[in-house]
C-alpha positions as CSV (number, residue, x, y, z in Angstrom):
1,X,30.0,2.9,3.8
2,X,26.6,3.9,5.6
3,X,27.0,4.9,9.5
4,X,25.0,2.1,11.1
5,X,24.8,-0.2,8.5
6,X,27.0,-3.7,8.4
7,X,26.4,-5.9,5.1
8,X,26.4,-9.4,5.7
9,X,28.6,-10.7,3.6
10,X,27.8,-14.6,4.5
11,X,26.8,-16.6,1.3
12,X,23.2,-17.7,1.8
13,X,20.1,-15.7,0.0
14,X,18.6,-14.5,3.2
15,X,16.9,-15.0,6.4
16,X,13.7,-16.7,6.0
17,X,10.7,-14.4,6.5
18,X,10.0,-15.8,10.0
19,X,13.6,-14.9,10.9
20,X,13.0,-11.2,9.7
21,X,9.4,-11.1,11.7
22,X,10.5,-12.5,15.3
23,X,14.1,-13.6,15.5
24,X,15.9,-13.5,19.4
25,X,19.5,-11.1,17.9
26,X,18.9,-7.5,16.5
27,X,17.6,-6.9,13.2
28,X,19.8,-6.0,10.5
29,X,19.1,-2.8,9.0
30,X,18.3,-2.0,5.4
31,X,21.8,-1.2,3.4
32,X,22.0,1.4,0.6
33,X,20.7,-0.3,-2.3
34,X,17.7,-1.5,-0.1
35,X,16.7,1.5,1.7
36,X,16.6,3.3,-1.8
37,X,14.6,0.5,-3.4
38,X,11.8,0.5,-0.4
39,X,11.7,4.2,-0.4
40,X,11.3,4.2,-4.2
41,X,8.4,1.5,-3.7
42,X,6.8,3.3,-1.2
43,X,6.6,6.6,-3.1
44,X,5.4,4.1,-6.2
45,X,2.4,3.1,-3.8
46,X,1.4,6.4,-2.5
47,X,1.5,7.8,-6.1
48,X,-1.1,5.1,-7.1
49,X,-3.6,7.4,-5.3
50,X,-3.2,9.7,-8.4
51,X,-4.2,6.3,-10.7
52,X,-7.7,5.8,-12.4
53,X,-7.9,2.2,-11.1
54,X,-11.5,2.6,-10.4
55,X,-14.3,2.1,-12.6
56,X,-17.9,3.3,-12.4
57,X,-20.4,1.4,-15.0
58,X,-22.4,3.3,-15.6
59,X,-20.5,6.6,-15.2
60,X,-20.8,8.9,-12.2
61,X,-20.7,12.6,-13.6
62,X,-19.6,12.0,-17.0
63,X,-16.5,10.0,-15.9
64,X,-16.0,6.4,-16.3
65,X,-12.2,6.0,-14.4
66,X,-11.6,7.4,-11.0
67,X,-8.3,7.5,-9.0
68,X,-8.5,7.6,-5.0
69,X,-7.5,11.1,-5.4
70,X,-10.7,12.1,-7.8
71,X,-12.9,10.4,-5.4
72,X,-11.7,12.6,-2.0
73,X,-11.6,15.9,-4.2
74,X,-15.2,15.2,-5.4
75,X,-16.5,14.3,-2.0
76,X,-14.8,17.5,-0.7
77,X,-16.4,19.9,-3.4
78,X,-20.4,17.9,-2.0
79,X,-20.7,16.3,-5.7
80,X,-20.9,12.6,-4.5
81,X,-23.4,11.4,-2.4
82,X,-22.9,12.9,1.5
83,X,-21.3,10.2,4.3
84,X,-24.1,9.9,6.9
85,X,-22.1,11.2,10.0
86,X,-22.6,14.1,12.7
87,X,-20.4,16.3,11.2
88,X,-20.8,15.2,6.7
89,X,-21.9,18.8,6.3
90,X,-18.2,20.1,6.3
91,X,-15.9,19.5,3.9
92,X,-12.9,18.2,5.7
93,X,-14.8,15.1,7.4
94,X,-17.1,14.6,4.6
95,X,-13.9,14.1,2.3
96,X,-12.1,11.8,4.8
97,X,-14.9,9.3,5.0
98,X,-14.7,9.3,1.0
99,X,-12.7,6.1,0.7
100,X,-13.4,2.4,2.7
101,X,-11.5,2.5,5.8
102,X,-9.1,-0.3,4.8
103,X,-7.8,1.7,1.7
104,X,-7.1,4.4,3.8
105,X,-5.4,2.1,6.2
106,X,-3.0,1.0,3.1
107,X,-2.2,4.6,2.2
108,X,-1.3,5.3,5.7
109,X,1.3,2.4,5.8
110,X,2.7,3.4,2.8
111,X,3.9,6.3,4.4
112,X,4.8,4.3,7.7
113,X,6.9,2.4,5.0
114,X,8.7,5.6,4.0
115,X,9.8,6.7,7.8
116,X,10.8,3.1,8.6
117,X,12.7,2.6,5.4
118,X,14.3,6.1,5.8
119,X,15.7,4.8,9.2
120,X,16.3,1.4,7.7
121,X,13.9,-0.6,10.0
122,X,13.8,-4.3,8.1
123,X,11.8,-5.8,10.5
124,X,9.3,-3.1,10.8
125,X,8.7,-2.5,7.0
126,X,8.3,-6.6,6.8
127,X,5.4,-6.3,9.3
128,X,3.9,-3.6,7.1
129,X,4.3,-4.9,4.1
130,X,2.4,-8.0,5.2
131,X,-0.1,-6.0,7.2
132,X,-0.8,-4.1,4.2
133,X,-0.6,-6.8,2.0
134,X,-3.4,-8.7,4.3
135,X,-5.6,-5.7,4.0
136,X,-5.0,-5.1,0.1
137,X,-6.8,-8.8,0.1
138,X,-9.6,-8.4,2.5
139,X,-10.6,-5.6,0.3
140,X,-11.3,-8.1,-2.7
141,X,-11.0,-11.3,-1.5
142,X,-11.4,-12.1,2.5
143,X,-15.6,-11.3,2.4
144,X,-16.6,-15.0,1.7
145,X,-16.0,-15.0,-1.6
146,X,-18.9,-12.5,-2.3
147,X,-16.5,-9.0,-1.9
148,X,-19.8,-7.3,-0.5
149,X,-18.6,-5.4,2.1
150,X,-15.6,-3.4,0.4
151,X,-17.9,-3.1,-2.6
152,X,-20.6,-1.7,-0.5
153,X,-18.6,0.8,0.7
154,X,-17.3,1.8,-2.7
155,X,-20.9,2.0,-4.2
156,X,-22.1,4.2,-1.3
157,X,-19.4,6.5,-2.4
158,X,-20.5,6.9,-5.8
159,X,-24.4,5.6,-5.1
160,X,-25.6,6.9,-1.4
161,X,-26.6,4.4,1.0
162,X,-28.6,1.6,-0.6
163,X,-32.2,1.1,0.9
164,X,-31.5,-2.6,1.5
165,X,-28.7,-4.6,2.4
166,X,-28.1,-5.7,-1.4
167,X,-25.7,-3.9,-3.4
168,X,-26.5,-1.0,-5.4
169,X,-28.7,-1.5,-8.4
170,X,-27.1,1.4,-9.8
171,X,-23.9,-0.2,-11.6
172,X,-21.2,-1.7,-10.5
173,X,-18.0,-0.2,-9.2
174,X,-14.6,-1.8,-10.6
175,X,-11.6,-1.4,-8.3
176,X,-9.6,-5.1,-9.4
177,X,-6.9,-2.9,-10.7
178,X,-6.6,-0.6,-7.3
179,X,-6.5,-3.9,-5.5
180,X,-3.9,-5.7,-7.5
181,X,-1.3,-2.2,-7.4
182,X,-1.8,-2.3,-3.7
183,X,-1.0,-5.6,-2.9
184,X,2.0,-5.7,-5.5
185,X,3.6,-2.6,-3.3
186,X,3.1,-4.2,0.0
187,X,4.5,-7.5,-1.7
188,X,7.5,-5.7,-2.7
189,X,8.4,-4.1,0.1
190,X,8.3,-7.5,2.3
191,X,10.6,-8.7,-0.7
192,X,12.8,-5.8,0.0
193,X,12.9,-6.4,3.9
194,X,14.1,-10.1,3.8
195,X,16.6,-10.0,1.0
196,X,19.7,-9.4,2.8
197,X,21.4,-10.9,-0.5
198,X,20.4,-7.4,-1.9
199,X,23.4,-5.4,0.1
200,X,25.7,-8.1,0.2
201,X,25.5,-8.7,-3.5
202,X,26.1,-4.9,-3.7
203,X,29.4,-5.0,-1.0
204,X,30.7,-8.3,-3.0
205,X,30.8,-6.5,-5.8
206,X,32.7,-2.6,-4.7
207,X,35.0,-4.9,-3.3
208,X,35.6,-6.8,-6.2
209,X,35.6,-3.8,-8.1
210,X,38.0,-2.6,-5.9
211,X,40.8,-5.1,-6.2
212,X,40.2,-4.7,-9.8
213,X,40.7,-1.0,-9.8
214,X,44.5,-1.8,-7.7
């Protein structure tokens, strides 16, 4: 048995998300099963930077697919288009302003979501699931309709800044595919945080197995 961990070995599914998010008692903490499938998801998610779930029509320096990762290394080497900031000349800052802030917000969660699911937290990865979740949507979605600010942003990374407040007439930049593996991470580990059936499935079971075994 884990130090610190008590499965609840009542019969219902699971606390309700609301119960997981603000409830008045202590949280429960993640058991065994659930702490290794967050930490699992988590490392899923931050892998994803490695991806090519962007697209670049028509290609940017003879390459059509782009992972997050491909866009921060190129921005570091000065072979996309320079961020307009004090300091764009040096590598470092150029490279961090390579990728809209909300993606960069995601990553960071992601490996929020790996400290908190180490220490078994529940209530804390819920919030960031759903935090990351919201932002994995107001990247395609939560702009109106149009996705123009997001898109913008990607553009400018592969474009320069546009010389009007339409988007670039260069092509279009594809990242449906980033958006989607995003969300599904931050959906999963919410799913993770309020199934409580998870562990106790697990404890019903070595105890059955147990009074098998005798």
């Amino acid at each position: 048995m884990w130090q610190g961990y008590t499965p609840n070995v009542r019969e219902s599914a699971s606390k309700s998300i609301w119960d997981i998010l603000i409830w008045s008692d202590s949280p429960s903490s993640l058991g065994p099963k659930r702490r290794t499938m967050a930490i699992l998801v988590a490392i899923g998610g931050c892998l994803t930077f490695f991806l090519p779930l962007i697209s670049t029509h028509p290609p940017v320096f003879f390459t059509s697919h782009w992972s997050p990762f491909d866009i921060v290394r190129q921005m570091y080497l000065g072979h996309l288009p320079q961020p307009v900031c004090e300091r764009c000349n040096e590598p470092v800052p150029r490279s961090c302003m390579a990728l809209p802030i909300l993606v960069d917000s995601i990553y960071g969660l992601m490996l929020c979501a790996l400290v908190v699911a180490w220490f078994r937290n529940s209530r804390r990865l819920a919030w960031i699931g759903i935090v990351g979740a919201w932002l994995s949507l107001g990247t395609y979605m939560f702009r109106y309709g149009t996705n123009f600010a997001t898109k913008w942003e990607f553009e400018t990374t592969f474009y320069g800044q546009p010389q009007s407040l339409n988007s670039s007439s260069e092509g279009p930049v594809l990242y449906g595919w980033l958006t989607l593996a995003l969300l599904a991470v931050m959906a999963a580990l919410v799913f993770i945080a309020v199934r409580e059936d998870i562990d106790a499935k697990r404890s019903r079971d070595s105890r059955t197995g147990a009074q098998d075994f005798n």
